[in-house]
N, C-alpha and C positions, 0 to 999 in steps of 0.2 A: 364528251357526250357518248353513252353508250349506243351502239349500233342495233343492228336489227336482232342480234343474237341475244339481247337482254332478257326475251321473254319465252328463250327454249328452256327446256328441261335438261338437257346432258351437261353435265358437269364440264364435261371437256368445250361444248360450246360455250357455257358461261364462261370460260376462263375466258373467252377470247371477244368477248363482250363490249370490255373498254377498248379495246384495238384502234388505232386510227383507221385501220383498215375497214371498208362502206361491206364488212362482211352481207353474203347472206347465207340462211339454210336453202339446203337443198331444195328446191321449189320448182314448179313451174313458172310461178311467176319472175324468177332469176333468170331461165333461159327466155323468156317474154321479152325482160330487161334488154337483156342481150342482142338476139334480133332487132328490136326498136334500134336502139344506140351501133348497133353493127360495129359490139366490140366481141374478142374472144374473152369467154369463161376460164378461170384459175380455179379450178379443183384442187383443195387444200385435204389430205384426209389422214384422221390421229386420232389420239384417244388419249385420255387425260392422265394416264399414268406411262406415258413415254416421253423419255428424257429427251429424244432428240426434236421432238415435239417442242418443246417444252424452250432448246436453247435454240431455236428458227424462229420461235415465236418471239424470244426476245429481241435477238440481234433482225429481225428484218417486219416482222409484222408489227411493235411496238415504237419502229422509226415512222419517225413523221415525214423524211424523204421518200424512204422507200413505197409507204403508203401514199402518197399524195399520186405518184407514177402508179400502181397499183390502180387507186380510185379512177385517175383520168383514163387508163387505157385497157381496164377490163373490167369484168362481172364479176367477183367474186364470193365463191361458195365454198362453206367451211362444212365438213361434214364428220361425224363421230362414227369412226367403223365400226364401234360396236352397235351403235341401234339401227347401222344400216349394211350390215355385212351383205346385201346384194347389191348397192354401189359400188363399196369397197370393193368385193371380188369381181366384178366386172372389168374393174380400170385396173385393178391388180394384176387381170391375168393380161390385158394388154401392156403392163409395164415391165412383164418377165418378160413376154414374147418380143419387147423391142430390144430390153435392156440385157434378160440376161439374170435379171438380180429384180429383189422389189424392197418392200418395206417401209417403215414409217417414219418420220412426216413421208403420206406420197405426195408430190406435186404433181398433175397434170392439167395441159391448156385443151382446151373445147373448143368447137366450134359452136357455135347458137343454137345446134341442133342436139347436141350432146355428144358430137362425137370427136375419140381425142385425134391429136397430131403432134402434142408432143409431150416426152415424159421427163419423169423425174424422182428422186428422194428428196433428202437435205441437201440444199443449196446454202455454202457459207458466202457471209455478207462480202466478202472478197477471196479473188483468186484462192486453191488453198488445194496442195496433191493433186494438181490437171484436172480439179474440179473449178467451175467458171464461177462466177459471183453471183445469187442470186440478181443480183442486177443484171448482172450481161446477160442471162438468160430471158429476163423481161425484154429488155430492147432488142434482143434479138429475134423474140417471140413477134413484138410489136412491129415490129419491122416485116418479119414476114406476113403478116396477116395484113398490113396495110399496103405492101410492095408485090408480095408475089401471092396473091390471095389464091389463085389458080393452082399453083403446086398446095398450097394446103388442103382445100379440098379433095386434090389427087392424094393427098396421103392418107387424111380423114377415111377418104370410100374406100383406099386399100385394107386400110386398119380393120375396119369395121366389116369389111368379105373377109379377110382373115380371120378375123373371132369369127365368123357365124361358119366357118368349114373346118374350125376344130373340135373335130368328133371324137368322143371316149370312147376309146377300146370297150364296149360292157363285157364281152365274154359270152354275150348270149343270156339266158335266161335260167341255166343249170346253175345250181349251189354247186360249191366246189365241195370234192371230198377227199376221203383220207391222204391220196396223194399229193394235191392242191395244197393241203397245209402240214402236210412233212415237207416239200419243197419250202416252204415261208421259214419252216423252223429252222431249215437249213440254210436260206438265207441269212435269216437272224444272226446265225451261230459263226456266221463267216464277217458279221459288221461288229459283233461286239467286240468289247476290249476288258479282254481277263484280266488286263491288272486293276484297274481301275473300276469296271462296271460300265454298264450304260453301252449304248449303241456310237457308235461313230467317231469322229475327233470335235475342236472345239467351233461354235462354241458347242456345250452338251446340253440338251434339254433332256426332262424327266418324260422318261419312254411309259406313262399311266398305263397306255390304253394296249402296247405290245406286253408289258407283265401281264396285263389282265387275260390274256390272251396266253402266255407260257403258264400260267397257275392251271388256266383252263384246260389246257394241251397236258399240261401234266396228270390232273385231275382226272381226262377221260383216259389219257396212253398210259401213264406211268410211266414219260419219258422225264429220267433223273435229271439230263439237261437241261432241260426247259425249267424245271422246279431251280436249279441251279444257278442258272442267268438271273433270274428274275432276283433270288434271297439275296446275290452277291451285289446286285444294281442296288435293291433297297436299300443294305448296309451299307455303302459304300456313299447314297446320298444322304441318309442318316446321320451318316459321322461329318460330312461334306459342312462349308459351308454355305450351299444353299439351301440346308434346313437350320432353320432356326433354330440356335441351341438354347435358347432361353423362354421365346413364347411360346414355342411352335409355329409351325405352318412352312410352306415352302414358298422359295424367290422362283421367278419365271424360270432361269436358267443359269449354266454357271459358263461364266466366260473364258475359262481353261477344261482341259480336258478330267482333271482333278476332281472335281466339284467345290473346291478350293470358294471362289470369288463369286457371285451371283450376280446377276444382275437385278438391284434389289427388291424391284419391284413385285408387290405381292397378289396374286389375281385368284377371285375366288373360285373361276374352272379348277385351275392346276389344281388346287388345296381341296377341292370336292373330290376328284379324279385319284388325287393319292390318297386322300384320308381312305378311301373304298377299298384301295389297292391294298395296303400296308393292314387292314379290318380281314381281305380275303388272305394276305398270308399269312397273318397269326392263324385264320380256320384253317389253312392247311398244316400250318408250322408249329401253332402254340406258340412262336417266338415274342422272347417279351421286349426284343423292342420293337417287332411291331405291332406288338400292342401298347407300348408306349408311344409310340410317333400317330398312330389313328385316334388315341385316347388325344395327345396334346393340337394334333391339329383340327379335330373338331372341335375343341374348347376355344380354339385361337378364333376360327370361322363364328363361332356363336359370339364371343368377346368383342371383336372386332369389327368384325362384318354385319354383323344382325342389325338392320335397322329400326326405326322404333314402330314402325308400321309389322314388324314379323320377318319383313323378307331378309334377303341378304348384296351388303354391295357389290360393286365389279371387283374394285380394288384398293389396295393401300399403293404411294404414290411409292417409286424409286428414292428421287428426292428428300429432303427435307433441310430445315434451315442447321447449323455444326455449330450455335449459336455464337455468331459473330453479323450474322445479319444473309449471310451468303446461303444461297441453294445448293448444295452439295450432296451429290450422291452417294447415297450409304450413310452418310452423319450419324441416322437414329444406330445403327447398329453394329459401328465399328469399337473397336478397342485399342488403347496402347497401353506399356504396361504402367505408366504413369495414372493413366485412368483410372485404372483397379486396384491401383494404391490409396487412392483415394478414397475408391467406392468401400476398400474390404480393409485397407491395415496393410502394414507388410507380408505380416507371415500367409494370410489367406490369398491375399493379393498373388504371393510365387504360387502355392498351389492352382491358384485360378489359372494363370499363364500354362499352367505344364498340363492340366485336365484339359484347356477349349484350345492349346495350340500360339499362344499369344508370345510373338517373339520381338526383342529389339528393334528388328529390322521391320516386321512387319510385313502382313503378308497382302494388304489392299496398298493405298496411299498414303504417303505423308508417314511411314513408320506404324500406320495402324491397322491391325488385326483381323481379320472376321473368323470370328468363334466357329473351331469345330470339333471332333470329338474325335483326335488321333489314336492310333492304336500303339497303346501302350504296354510294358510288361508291369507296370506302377497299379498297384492295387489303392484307391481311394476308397478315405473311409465316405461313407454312400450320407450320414446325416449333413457331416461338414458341407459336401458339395453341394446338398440341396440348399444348408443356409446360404452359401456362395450366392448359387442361382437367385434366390428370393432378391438378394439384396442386389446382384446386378442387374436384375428384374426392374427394381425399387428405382434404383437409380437411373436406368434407362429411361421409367415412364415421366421423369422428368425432366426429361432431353425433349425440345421440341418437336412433334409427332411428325410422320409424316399425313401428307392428304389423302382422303379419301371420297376416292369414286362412288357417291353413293345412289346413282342411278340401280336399279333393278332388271339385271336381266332375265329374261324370261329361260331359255336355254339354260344358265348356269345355275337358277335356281331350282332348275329341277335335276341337276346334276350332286346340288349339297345336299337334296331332299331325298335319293337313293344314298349319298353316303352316310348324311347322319342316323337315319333312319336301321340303316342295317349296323352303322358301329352303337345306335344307343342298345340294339337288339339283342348283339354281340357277347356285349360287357354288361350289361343289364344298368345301364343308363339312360332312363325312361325322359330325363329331362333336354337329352338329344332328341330321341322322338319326338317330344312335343314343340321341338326348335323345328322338327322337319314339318311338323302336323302345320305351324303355325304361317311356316312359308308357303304349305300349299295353299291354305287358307288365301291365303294373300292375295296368289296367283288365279285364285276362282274367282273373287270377290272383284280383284283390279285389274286381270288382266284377261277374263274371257269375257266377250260380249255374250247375248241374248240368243246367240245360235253356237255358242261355243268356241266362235274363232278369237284365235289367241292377238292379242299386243305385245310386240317384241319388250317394252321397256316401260317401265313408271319412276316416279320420283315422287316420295314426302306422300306414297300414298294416290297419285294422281297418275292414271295411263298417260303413255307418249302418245303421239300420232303416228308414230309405225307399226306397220303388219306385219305380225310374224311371220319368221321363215321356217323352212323346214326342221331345221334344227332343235327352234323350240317347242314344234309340235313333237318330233320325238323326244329330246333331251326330259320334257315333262311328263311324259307318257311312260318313261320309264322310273321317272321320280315317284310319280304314281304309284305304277305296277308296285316298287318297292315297298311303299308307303302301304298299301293293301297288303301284305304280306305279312307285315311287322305287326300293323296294327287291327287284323280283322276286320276290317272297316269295308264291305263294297262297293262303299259308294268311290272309293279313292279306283277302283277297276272301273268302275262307271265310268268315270271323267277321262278315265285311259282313252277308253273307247270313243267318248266322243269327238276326242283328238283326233286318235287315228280313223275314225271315218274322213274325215278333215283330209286325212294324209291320202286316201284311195280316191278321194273326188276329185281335188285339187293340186296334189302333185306329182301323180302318177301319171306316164305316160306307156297309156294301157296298150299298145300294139307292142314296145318294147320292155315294160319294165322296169326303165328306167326312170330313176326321180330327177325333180328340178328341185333346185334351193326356193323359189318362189313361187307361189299358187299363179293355179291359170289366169285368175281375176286381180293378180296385183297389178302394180304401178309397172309399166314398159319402159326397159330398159335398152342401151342398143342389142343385148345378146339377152334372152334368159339365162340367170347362173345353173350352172349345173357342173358338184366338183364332189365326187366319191372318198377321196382322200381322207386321211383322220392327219389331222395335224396338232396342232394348240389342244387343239376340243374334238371330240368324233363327230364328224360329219354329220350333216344330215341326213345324210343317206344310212349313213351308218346305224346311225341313231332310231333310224325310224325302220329301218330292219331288224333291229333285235327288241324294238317296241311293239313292233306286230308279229313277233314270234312269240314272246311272251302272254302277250292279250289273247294269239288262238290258241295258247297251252292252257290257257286260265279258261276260256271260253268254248274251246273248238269250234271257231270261225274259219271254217275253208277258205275265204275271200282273204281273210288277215296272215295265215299261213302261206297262200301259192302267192302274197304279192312281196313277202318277205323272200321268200326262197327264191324268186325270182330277180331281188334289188342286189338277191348274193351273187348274181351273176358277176359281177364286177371283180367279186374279188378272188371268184376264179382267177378271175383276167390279170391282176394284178398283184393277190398274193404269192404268187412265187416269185414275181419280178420287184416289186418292192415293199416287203412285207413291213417295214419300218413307217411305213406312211399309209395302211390299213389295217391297225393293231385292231382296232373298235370291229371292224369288219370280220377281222381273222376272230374276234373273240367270240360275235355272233355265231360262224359258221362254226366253231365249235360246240356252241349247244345243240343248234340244229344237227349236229351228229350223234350228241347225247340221246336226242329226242325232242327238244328237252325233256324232263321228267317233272310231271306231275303229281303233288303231293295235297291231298287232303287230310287233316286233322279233324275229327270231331272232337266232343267232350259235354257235358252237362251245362259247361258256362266259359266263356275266355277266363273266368277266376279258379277257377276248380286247379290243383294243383298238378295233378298228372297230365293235364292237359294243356297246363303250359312247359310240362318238361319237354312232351310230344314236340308241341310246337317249336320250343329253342332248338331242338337235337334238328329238326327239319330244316331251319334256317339256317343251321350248322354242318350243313349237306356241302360237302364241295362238288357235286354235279355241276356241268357246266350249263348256265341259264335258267338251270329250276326254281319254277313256280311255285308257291304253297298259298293251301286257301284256309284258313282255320274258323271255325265257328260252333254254335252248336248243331248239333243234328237236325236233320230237316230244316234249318233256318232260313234258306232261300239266300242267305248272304253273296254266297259265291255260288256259279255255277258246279265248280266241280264239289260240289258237298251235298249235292239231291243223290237221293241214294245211298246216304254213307251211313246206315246207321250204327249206333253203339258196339261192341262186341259184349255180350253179356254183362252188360250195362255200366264198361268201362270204358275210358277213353280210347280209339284207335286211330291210326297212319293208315290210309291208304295211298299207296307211288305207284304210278301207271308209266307209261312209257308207250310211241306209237302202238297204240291202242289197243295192246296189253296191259295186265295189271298184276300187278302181285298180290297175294293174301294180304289182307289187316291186317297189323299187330297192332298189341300195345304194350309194346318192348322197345323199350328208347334205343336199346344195343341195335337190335335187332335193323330196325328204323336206322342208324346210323348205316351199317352194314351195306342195307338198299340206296342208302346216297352218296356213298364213297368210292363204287367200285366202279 
């Protein structure tokens, strides 16, 4: 009989629906439970494309013993960290500060009040590497809460003085400058790894938001290093097998230093975040594979992702079935060379193997593969390997798929909606555009109410019951801004704006500056989150700094300007110290060095033809964070276009900068020239 989680929206909660386990969602009414019954709360917290989720859930939440102990002697609530990443980060950040370590599945035990005493990750069903059995941790749990109830409360009120007196360094209220972010770059330059690419040892995650930030630094210094890390990390996850050599798109991460092995799971952050990335260094580079890798991963996003409502999903699963009946990670996308004998014939079959890397032995499990694109001195002929592709392609889509996450996050979809938006602009792919047009659509219709405030999540078309965070007030804001840029449209700055007013009422903290992850008026937590770092995704903080740096380059809003400049305090503070976990930040504060620079376009019509060269060469500007407004003259569309009239009745550029301006052209070189240096 299904539990109480039958009639949530999150994908990851429905998985866990038939559970024997008496789940509930996170509620008030659960810690109600609780108090009544004077048991402790089991905070369960995942998300539906994690594999270790996935084998906790089976070995201990789908037994009927372990459940039956479960149901008798706590509350228990299941919760999805994606539509609640201010849960999440709250018991997160008490789980590193007990443990040391966090991650998913987390487990932690509550008191009735909410607050924890004790933590955890995966727990295997018996003993296992000096980790205890999720059982022995139940009775040990149970035992103390009904034996020594008094020491638990003592730990509970320590835990919870501890979170509320860990205070972030902010750095004060100063943007950091030139020296601030040569120190970062020189950090960088001392964590990367030249042979390989990418930041640090394993496992390796794809550093989006620190490239976006070296492109930047290059774009305004003309430091050859920074352009350098950045082309070498690309190519190096490119050829990697944590890009998909066959559909496109990228895996979370790769679990060797190499980029070799991924872990398979595909999330549509990462694949927004890089498609943008690998879009800005073909503008810088021309390179053509990065514009092949921004070409096949937005296709992969629209293919995959896009759901029928317009938005887009979280995720495709790790998992899938290696058709024998079994869950197995990686299944859909590994190879042996047996496989490829099959799929191609002999002779294309050895060519496959020597092109994607596929050996005997085997470079996952079981003697099988993951496809990547070795550096060869072997010249291939280029049609063969595409029929290759097609037909591995072919073959694969009839290998049972994996799942997909197809809840809507609010955040990520404004995250695919700046990258597809600038790669359809790019490559003059208008039918990405209208894949971005369609997701913000989405996001006005489903997920702002009647005063503009946002819903973290929907599903099938339907809002969740959560209030967004900070995150997704910037992350959309900046999808926005984007989205205004490509497509003339002011209304898409409009909606910016009514965001981030959103963002200066609500989750600013006006004496110092600083942001919180949650509005003044959400749901109370034992701490309010508040975490500057870019990690997985750019912060919110992040996020909603370089969204209202943007909006007062577009608008000239003094209010949107000094509360951006002032959220860059932080990474004063923190980019010389750790500039690997404030890429998104350092990337901001790079435009705000720029100026950034603002660009008006006029012209007779958006169709007139010199007037869309204007515009592409503008968007074509590697200025770090510049704005364009395009329309025609006097239209009222955008702010910065009052005043802009014709130049003898042809189309022209005007680029301002702190509130200078240079002459109009209407000379695309000329225009290029003003946005490159």
């Amino acid at each position: 009989m299904p539990n109480r989680l039958a009639h949530e929206t999150s994908p990851y909660l429905l998985q866990h629906a038939d559970n024997p386990v008496d789940w509930w969602p996170w509620s008030e009414e659960a810690f109600e439970e609780a108090r009544r019954s004077d048991r402790p709360v089991l905070l369960s917290v995942g998300y539906s494309s994690c594999h270790w989720c996935h084998v906790m859930a089976h070995e201990s939440f789908e037994d009927e013993a372990t459940a039956d102990f479960l149901n008798t002697h706590f509350v228990n609530v299941k919760v999805d960290r994606e539509e609640r990443p201010d849960v999440d980060a709250v018991y997160m950040e008490a789980v590193q500060a007990a443990t040391g370590q966090g991650g998913w599945p987390m487990t932690v035990f509550l008191t009735p009040e909410a607050e924890p005493f004790y933590f955890g990750t995966y727990f295997p069903p018996a003993p296992r590497h000096g980790m205890p059995s999720f059982r022995q941790v139940l009775e040990g749990v149970r035992s103390a809460w009904t034996d020594r109830r008094d020491e638990v409360a003592e730990v509970a009120g320590k835990i919870v003085r501890d979170l509320a007196g860990r205070e972030i360094s902010y750095g004060g209220t100063e943007a950091p400058g030139e020296q601030e972010l040569a120190q970062a770059l020189l950090g960088l330059t001392r964590e990367y790894d030249p042979q390989r690419g990418g930041f640090g040892g394993a496992p390796k995650f794809p550093a989006s938001m620190v490239i976006e930030f070296l492109l930047r630094h290059h774009a305004r210094t003309g430091a050859e290093g920074a352009l350098q890390m950045a082309q070498d990390t690309c190519e190096r996850m490119a050829r990697g097998g944590i890009y998909d050599q066959l559909g496109g798109g990228f895996a979370r991460y790769s679990v060797d230093r190499d980029w070799v092995v991924p872990h398979f799971e595909k999330m549509l952050y990462d694949n927004a975040l890089l498609c943008r990335v690998y879009a800005h260094l073909w503008r810088a580079t021309g390179s053509d594979l990065a514009r092949r890798v921004a070409l096949e991963t937005a296709d992969f996003m629209v293919r995959e992702l896009r759901t029928e409502q317009g938005g887009f999903a979280s995720a495709l699963d790790a998992d899938s079935d290696d058709g024998t009946g079994r869950h197995v990670e990686g299944a859909y996308y590994v190879w042996t060379p047996e496989q490829l004998r099959e799929a191609l014939g002999d002779d294309d079959a050895e060519l496959a193997a020597r092109y994607f890397g596929v050996t005997q032995e085997g470079t996952f499990e079981e003697g099988a593969s993951v496809l990547q694109l070795p550096q060869r001195d072997e010249v291939f002929d280029a049609e063969r390997v595409a029929s290759v592709r097609a037909r591995l392609l072919e073959r694969r889509a009839a290998r049972p798929a994996p799942g997909r996450d197809d809840k809507v996050v609010a955040a990520w979809n404004g995250l695919a909606i700046a990258a597809l938006a600038e790669t359809g602009a790019y490559f003059e792919r208008p039918d990405l555009v209208e894949a971005a047009v369609g997701a913000a659509d989405l996001l006005v219709r489903v997920h702002f109410d009647d005063q503009a405030r946002l819903t973290r999540t929907s599903k099938d078309g339907k809002a969740g019951a959560n209030a967004g965070v900070l995150e997704d007030y910037g992350d959309v804001a900046e999808g926005f801004l984007a989205l205004a840029s490509v497509t003339g449209e002011g209304v898409w700055l409009d909606f910016a704006g009514f965001l981030l007013d959103h963002v200066l009422a609500r989750f600013v903290d006006e004496e110092s500056g600083a942001l919180f992850d949650t509005a003044a008026d959400a749901e109370r937590l034992i701490r309010r989150p508040q975490d500057p770092t870019d990690n997985a995704v750019p912060s919110g903080w992040s996020a909603a700094a370089g969204a209202l740096l943007g909006y007062a380059a577009h608008t000239g809003s003094e209010p949107h300007r000094r509360a951006a400049e002032r959220a860059l305090g932080v990474v004063k503070a923190l980019g010389p110290r750790v500039p690997r976990f404030i890429g998104w930040g350092l990337a901001v504060a790079e435009a705000l060095l720029d100026g950034p620079r603002e660009v008006a376009v006029v012209g007779p019509s958006l169709s007139d033809e010199a007037t869309k060269t204007l515009h592409r060469t503008a968007l074509l500007g590697t200025a770090p964070g510049a704005v364009v407004a395009v329309g025609a003259a006097e239209s009222g569309e955008f702010p910065l276009l009052a005043d802009r009239p014709l130049q003898q009745g042809a189309p022209a550029a005007y680029v301002c900068r702190n509130f200078t301006c240079d002459a109009p052209t209407t000379d695309p070189e000329r225009l290029r020239e003003a946005l490159s240096s």
